[in-house]
C-alpha positions as CSV (number, residue, x, y, z in Angstrom):
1,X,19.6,24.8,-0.6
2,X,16.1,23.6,-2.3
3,X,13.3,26.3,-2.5
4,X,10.6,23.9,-2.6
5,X,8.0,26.9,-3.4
6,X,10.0,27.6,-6.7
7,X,10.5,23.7,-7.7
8,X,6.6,23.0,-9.4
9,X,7.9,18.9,-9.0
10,X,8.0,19.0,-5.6
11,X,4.8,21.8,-5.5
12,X,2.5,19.3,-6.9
13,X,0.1,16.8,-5.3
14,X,1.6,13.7,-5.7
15,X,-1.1,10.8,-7.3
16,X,0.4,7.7,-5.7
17,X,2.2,7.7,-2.3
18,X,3.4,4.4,-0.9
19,X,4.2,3.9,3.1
20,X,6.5,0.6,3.2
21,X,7.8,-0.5,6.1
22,X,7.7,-3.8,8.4
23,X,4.8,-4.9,10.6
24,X,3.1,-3.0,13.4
25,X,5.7,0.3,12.8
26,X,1.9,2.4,11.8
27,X,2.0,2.0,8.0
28,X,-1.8,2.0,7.9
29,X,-2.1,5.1,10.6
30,X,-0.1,6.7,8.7
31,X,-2.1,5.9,5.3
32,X,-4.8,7.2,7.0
33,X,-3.7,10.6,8.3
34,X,-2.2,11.1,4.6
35,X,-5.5,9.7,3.3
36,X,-7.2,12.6,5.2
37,X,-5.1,15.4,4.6
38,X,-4.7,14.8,1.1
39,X,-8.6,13.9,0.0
40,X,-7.1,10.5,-1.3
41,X,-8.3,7.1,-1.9
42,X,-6.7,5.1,0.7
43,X,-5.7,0.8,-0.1
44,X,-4.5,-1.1,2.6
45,X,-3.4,-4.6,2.6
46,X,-5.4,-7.3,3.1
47,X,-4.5,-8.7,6.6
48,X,-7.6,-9.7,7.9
49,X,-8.8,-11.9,5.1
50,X,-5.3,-14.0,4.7
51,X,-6.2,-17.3,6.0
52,X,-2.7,-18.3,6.2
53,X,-1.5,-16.0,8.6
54,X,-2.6,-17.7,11.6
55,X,-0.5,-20.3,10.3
56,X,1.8,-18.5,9.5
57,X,2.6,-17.2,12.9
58,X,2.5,-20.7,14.3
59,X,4.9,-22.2,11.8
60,X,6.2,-19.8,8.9
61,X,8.2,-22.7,7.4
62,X,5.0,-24.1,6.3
63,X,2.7,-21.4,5.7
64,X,5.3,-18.6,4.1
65,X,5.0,-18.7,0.3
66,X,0.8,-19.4,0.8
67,X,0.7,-16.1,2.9
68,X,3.0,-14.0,0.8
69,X,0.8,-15.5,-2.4
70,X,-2.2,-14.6,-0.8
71,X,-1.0,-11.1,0.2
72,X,0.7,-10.8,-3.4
73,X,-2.9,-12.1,-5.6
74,X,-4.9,-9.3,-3.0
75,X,-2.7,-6.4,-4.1
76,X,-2.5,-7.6,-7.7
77,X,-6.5,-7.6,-7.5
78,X,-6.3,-4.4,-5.9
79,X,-4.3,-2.4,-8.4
80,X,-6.5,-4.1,-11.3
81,X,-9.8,-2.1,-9.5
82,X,-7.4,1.1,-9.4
83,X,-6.4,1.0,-12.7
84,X,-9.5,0.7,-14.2
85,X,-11.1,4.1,-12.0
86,X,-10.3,6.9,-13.5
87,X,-6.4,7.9,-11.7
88,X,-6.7,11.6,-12.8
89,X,-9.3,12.0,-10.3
90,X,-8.1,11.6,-7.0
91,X,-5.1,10.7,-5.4
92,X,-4.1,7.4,-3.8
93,X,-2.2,6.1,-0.4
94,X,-1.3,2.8,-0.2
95,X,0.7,0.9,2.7
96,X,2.0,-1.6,0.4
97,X,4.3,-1.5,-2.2
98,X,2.8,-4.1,-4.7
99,X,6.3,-4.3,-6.7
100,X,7.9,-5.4,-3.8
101,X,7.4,-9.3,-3.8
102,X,9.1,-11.1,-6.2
103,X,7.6,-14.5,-6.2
């Protein structure tokens, strides 16, 4: 059995926590309840501000790779601002996994 309270790996605030998952399970509630508890910058994606999604949802055939572009130039421009803060200062939640697209 683990003893979590003797392993100092698992003891320690993690820097970077990632909730992935598919749309509308509560990535971004969950971001935030982590966000709170842990004092930690929180990044969401950029939903609101894709102007392909409406499109999207009406015909993804069409509007897929400019909505998955859009989503994947956001996080890049997104991890660019985090990396250039100082990461030993605070901890991070993200509901995106910016690795994940491989366009």
């Amino acid at each position: 059995m683990l003893d979590v309270t003797k392993d100092a790996a698992l003891t320690r605030k993690p820097r970077y926590i990632v909730v992935e998952g598919p749309i509308g399970v509560g990535k971004s509630s969950l971001v935030r309840k982590l966000g709170e508890r842990l004092d930690a910058r929180m990044i969401f994606e950029q939903v609101d501000e894709n102007p392909f999604l409406e499109g999207f949802y009406k015909d993804s055939r069409k509007y897929a790779f400019q909505t998955q572009l859009f989503f994947l130039l956001s996080r890049f421009q997104q991890q660019r601002e985090l990396a250039q803060q100082d990461l030993f200062a605070q901890n991070t939640v993200s509901d995106y996994l910016f690795a994940k697209d491989k366009i």
